[in-house]
TIRO-2110 file (N, C-alpha, C; in Angstrom, 1 decimal):
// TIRO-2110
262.4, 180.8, 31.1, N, 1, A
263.8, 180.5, 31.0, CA, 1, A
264.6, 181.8, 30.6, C, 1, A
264.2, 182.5, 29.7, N, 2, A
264.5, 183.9, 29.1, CA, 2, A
263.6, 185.0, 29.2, C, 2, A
264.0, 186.4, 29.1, N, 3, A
263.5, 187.3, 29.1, CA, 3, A
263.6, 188.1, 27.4, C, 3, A
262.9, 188.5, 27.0, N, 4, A
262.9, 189.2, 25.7, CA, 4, A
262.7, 190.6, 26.3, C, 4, A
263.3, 192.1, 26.2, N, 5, A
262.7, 193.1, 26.6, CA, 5, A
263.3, 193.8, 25.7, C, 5, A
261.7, 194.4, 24.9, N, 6, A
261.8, 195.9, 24.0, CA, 6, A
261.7, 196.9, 24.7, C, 6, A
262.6, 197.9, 24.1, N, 7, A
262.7, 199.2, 24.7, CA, 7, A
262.3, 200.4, 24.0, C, 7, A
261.1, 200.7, 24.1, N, 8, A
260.3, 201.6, 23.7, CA, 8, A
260.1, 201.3, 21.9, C, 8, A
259.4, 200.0, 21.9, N, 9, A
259.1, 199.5, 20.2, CA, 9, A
257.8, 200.3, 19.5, C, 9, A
258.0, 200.4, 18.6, N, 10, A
257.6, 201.3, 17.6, CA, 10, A
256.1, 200.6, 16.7, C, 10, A
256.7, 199.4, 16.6, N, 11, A
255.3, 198.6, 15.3, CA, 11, A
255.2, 197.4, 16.1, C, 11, A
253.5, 197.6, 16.0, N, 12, A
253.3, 196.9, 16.9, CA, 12, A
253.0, 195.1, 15.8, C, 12, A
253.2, 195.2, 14.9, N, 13, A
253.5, 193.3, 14.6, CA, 13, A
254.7, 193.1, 14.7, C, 13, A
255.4, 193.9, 14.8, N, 14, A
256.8, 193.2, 15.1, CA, 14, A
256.9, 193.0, 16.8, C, 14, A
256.3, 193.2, 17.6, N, 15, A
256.1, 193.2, 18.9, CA, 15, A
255.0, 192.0, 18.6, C, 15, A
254.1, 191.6, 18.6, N, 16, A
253.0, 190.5, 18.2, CA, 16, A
253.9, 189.3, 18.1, C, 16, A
254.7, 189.7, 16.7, N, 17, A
255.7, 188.3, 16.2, CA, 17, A
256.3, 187.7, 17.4, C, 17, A
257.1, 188.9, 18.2, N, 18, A
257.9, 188.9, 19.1, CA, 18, A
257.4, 187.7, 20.2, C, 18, A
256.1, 188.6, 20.7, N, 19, A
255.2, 187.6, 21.7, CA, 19, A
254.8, 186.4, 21.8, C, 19, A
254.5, 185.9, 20.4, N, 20, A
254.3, 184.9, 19.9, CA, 20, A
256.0, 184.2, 20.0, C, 20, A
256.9, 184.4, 19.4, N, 21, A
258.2, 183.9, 19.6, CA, 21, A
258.4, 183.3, 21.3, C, 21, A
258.2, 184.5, 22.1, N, 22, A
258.1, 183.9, 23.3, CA, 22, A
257.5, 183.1, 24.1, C, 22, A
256.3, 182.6, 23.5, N, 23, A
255.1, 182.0, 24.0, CA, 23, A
255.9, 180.4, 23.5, C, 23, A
256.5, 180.5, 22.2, N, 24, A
257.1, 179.0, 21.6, CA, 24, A
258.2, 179.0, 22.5, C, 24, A
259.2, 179.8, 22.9, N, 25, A
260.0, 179.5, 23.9, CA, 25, A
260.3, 179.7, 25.2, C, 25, A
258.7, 179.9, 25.7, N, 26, A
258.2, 179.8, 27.1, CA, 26, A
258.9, 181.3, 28.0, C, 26, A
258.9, 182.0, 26.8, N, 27, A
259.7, 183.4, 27.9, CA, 27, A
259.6, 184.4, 28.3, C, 27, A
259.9, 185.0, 28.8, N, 28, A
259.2, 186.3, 29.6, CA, 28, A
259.1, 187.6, 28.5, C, 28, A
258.5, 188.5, 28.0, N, 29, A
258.5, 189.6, 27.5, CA, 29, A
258.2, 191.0, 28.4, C, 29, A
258.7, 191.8, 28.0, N, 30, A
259.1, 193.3, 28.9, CA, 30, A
258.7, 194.3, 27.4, C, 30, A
257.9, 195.2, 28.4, N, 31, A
257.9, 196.1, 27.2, CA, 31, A
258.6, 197.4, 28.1, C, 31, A
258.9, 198.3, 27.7, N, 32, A
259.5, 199.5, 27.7, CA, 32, A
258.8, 200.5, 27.4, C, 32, A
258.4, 201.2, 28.1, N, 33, A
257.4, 202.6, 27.6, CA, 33, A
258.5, 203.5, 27.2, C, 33, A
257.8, 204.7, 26.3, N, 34, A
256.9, 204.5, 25.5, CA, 34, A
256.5, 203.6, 24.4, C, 34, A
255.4, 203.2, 24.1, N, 35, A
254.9, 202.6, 23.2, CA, 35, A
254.7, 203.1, 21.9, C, 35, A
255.1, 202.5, 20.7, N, 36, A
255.1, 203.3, 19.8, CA, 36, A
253.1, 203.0, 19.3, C, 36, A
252.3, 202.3, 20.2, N, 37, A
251.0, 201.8, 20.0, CA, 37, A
250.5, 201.4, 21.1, C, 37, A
248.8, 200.8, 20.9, N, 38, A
248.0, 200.8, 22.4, CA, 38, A
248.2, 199.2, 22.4, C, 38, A
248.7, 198.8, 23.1, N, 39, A
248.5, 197.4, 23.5, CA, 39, A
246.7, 196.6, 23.2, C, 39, A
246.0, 197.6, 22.9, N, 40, A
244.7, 197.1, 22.0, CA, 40, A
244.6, 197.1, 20.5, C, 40, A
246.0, 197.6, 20.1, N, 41, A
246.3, 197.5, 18.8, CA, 41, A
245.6, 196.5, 17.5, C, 41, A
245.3, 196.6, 16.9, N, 42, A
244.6, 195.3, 15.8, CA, 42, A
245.7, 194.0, 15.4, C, 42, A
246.9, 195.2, 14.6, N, 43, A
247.8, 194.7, 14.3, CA, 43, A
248.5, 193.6, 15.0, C, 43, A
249.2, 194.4, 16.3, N, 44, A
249.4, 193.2, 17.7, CA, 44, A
249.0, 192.5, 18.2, C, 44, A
247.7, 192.6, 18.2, N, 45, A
247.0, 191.2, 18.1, CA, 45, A
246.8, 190.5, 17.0, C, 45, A
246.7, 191.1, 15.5, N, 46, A
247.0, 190.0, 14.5, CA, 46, A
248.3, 189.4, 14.6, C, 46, A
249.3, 189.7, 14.7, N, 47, A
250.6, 188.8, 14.8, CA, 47, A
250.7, 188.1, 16.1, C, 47, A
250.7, 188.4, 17.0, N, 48, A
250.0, 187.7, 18.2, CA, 48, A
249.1, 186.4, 17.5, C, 48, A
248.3, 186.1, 17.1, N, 49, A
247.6, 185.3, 17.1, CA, 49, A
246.4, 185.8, 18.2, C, 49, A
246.5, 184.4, 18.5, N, 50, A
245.1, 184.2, 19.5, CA, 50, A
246.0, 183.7, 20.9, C, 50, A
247.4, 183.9, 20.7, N, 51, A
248.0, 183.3, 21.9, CA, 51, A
248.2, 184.9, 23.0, C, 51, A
248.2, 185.9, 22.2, N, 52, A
248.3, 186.8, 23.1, CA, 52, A
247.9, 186.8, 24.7, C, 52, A
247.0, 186.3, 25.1, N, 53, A
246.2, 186.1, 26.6, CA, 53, A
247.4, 185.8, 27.8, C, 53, A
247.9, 184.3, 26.7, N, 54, A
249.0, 182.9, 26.8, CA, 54, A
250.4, 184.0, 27.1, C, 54, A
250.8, 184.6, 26.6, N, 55, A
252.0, 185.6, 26.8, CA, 55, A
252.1, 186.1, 28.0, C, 55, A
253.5, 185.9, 28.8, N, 56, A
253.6, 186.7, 30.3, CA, 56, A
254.4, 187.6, 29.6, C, 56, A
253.4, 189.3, 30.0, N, 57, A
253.8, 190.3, 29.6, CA, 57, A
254.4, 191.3, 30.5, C, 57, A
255.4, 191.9, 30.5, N, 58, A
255.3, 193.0, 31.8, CA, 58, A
255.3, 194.3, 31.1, C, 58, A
254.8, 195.3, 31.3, N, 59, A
255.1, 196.5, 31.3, CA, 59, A
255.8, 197.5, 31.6, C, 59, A
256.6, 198.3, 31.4, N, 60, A
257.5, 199.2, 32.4, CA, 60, A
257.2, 200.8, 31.9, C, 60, A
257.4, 200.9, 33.1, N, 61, A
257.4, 203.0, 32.6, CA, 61, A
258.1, 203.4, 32.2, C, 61, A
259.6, 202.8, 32.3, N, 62, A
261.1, 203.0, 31.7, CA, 62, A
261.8, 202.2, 32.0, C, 62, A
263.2, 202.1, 31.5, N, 63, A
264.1, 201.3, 31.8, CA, 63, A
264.9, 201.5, 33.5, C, 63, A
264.9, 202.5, 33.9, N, 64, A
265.2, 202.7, 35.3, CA, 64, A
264.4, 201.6, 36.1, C, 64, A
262.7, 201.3, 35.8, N, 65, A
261.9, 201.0, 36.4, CA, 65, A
262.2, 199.2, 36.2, C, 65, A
262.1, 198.9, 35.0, N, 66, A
262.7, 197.4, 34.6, CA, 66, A
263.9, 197.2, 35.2, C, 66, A
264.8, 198.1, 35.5, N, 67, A
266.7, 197.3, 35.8, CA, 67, A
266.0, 197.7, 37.5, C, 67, A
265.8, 198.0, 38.0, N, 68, A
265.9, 198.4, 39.6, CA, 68, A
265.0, 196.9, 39.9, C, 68, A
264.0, 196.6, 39.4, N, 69, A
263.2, 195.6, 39.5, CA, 69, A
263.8, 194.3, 39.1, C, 69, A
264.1, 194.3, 38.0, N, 70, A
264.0, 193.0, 37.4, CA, 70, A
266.0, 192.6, 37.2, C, 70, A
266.5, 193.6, 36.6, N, 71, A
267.9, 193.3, 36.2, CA, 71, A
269.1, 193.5, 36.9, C, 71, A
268.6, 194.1, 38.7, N, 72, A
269.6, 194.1, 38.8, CA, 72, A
270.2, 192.2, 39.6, C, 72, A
271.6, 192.2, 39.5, N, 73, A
272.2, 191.0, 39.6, CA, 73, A
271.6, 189.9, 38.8, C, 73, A
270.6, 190.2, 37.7, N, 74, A
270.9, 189.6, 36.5, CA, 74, A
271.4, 189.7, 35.3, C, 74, A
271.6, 188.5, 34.7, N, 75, A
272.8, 189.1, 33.5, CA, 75, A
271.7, 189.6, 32.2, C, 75, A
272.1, 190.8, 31.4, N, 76, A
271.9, 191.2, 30.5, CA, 76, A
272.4, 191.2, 29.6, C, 76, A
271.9, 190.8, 28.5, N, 77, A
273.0, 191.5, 27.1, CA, 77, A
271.8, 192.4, 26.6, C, 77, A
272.6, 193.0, 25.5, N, 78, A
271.5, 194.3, 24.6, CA, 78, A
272.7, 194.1, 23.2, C, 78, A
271.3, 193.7, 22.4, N, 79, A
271.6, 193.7, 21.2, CA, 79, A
271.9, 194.7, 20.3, C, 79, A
272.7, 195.3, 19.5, N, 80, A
273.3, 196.2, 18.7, CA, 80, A
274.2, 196.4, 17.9, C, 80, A
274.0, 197.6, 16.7, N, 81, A
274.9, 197.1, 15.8, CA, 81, A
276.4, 197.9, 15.9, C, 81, A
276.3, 198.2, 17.3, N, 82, A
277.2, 198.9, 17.2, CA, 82, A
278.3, 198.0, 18.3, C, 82, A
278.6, 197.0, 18.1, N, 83, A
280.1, 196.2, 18.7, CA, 83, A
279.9, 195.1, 17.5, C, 83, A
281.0, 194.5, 17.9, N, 84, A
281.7, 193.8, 16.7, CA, 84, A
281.2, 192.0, 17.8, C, 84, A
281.0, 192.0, 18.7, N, 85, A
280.7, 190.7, 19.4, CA, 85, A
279.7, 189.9, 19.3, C, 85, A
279.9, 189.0, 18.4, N, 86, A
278.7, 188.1, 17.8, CA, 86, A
277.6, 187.6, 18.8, C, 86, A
276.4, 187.6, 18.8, N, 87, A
275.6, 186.7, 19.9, CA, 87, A
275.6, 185.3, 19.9, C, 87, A
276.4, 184.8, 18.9, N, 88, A
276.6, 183.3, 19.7, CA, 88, A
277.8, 183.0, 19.7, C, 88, A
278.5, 184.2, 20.3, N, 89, A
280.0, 184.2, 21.1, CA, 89, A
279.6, 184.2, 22.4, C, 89, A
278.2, 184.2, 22.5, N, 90, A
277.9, 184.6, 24.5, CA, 90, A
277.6, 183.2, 25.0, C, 90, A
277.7, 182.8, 26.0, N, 91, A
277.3, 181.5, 26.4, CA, 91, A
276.1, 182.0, 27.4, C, 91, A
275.1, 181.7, 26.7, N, 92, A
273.6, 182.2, 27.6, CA, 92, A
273.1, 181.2, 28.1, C, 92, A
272.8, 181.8, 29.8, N, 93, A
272.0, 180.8, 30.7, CA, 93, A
270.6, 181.2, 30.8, C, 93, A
269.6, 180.2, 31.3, N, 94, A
268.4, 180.6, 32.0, CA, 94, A
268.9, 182.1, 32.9, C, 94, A
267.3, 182.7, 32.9, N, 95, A
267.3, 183.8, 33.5, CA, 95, A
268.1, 184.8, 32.7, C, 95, A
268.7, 184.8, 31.7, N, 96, A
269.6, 186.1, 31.4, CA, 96, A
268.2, 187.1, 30.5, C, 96, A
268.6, 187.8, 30.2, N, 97, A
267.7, 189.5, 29.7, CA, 97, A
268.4, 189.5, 28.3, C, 97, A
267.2, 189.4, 27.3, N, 98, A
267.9, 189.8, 26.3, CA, 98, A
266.9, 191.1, 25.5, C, 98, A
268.1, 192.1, 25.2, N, 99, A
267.4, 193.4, 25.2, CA, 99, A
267.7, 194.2, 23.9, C, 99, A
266.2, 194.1, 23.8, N, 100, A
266.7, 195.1, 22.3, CA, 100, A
265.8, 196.5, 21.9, C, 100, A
266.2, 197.2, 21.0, N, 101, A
265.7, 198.4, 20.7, CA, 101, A
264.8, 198.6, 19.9, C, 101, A
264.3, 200.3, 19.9, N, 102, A
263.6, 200.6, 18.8, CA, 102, A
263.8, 200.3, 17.3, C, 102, A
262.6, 199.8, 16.9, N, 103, A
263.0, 199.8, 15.2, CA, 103, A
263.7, 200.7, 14.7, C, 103, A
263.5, 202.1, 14.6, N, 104, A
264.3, 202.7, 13.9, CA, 104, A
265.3, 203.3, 14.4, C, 104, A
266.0, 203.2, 15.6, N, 105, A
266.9, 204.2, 15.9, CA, 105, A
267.8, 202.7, 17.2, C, 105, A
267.3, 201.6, 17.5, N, 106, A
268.0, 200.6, 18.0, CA, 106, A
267.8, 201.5, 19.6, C, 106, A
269.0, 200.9, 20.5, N, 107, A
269.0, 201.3, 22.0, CA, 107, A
269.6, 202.6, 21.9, C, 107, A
269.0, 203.2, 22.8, N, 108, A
269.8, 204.4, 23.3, CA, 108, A
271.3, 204.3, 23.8, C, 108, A
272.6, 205.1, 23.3, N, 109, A
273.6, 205.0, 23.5, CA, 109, A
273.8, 205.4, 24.9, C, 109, A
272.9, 206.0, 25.8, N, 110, A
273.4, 205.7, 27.4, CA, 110, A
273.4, 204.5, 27.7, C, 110, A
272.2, 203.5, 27.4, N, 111, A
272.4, 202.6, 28.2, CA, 111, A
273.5, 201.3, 27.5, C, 111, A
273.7, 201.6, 26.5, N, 112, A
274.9, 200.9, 25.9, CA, 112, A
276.2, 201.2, 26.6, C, 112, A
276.4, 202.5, 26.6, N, 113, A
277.8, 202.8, 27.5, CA, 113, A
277.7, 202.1, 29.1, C, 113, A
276.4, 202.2, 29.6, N, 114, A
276.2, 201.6, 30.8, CA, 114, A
276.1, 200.2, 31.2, C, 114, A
276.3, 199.6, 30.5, N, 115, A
275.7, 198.2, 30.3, CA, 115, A
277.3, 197.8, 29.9, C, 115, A
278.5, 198.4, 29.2, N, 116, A
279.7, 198.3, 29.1, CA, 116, A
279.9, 197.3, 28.4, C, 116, A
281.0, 196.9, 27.3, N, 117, A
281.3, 196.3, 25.9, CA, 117, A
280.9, 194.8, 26.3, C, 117, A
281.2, 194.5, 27.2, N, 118, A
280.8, 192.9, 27.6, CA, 118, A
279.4, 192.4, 27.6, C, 118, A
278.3, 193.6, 27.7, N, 119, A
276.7, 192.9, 27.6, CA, 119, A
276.7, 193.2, 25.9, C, 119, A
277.3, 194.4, 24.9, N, 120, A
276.5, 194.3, 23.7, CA, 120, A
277.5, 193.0, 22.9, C, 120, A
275.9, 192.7, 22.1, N, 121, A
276.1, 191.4, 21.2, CA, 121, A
275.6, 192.0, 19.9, C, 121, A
276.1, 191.5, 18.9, N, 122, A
275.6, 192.1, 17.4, CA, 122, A
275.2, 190.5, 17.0, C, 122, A
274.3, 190.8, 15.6, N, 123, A
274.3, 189.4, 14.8, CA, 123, A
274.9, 190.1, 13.5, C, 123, A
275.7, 189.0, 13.3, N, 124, A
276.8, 189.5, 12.0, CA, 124, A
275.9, 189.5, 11.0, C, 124, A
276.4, 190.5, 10.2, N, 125, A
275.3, 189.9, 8.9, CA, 125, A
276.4, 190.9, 7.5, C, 125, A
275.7, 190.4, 6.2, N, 126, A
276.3, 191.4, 5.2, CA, 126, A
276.5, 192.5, 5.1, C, 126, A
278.2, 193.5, 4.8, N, 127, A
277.5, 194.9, 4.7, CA, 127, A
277.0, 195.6, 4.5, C, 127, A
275.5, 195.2, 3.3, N, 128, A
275.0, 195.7, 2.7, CA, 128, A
274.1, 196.3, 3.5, C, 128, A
273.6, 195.6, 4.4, N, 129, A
272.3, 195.0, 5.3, CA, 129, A
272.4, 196.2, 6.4, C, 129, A
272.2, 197.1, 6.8, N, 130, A
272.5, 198.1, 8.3, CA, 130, A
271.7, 197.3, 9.1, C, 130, A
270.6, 196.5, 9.4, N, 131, A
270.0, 196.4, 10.4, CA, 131, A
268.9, 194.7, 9.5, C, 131, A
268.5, 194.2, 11.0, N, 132, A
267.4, 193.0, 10.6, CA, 132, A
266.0, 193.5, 11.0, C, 132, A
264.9, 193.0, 10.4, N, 133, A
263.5, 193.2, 11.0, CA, 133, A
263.7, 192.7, 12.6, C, 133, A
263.2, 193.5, 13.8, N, 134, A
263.2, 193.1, 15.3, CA, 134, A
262.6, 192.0, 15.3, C, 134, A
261.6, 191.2, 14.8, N, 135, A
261.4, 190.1, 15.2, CA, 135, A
262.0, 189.1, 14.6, C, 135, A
262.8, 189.3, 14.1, N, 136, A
264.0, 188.5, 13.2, CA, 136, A
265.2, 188.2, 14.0, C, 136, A
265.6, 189.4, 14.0, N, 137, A
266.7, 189.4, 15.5, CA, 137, A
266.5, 188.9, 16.6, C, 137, A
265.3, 189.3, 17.4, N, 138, A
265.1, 188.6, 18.7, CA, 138, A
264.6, 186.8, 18.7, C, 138, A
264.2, 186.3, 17.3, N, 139, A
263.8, 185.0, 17.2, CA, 139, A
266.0, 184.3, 17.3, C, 139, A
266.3, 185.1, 16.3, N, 140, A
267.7, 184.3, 16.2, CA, 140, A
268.7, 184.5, 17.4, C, 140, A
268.4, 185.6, 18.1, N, 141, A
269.4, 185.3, 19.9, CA, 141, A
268.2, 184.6, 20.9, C, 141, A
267.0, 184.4, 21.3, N, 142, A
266.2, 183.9, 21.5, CA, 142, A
266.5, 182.3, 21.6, C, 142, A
266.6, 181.9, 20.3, N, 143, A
267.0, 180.4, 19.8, CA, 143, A
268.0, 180.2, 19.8, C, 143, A
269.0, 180.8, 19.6, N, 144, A
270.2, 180.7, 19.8, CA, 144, A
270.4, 180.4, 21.7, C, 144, A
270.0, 180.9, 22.5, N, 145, A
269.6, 180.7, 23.7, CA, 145, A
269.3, 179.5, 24.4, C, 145, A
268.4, 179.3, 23.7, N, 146, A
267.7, 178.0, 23.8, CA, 146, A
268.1, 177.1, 23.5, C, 146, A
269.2, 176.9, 22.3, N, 147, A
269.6, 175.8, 21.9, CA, 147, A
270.7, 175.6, 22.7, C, 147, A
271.3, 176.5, 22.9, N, 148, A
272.9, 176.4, 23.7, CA, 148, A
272.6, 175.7, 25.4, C, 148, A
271.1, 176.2, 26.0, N, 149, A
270.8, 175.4, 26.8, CA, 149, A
270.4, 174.2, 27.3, C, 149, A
269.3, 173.9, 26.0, N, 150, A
269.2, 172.4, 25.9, CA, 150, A
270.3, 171.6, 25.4, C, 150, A
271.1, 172.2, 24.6, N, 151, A
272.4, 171.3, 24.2, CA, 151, A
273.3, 170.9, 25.8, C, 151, A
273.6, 172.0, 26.9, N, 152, A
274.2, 171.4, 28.0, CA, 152, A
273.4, 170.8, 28.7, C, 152, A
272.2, 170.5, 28.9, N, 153, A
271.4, 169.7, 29.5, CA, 153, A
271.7, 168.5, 29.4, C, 153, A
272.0, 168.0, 28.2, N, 154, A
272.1, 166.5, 27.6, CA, 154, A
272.9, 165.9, 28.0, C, 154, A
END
């Protein structure tokens, strides 16, 4: 129904968490090279569980290699703290891309400028806070997804 795609992720349980998130909501995951780890990782497979197998994973070489394949004439958002446009200001359908960054440094600002004010979504949070743990973030636009679609279904 969804796509989850990290862009060059750094730790690999927060990628694990991630996987597992999308296995509960049936969705596609994208990884983004480089890796900040080996996909035989311990860790990623401890947060992973035992469902990891169960996970439809794709790999990419880069993001050129993911959007020419997969994104183009689908809709994307890219999550960031840099616009003011809440993620459940977006009305998300099946099939949309939801994209997010490195732990420590978020997306690269080319492809923010490229992607243009209307794909970035932020999750509001306190000033205090500069940023959420990534599998924190991608569970709450994720679900947030999900809900907004099963709610028009009814």
């Amino acid at each position: 129904m969804f796509h989850v795609v990290l862009v060059e992720p750094e730790i690999p349980h927060n990628t694990g968490s991630i996987a597992r998130l999308c296995l509960a909501a049936d969705a596609d995951l994208h990884l983004v090279k480089p890796l900040g780890f080996s996909l035989e990782d311990k860790y990623l497979r401890r947060a992973g569980m035992d469902y990891w197998p169960q996970v439809r994973v794709t790999v990419w070489d880069d993001w050129p290699a993911l959007h020419a394949a997969r994104l183009a004439g689908a809709r994307h958002f890219l999550l960031t703290t840099k616009t003011d446009r809440p993620y459940d200001g977006a009305a998300f359908r099946p099939g949309d891309y939801l994209v997010f960054g490195r732990e420590t440094r978020g997306l690269p600002e080319s492809l923010l400028r490229a992607a243009g004010p209307e794909r970035l979504l932020t999750i509001p949070m306190a000033p205090a806070a500069r940023s959420l743990n990534l599998a924190t973030a991608a569970g709450i636009v994720l679900f947030e997804g999900l809900r907004q679609v099963r709610s028009r279904a009814v």
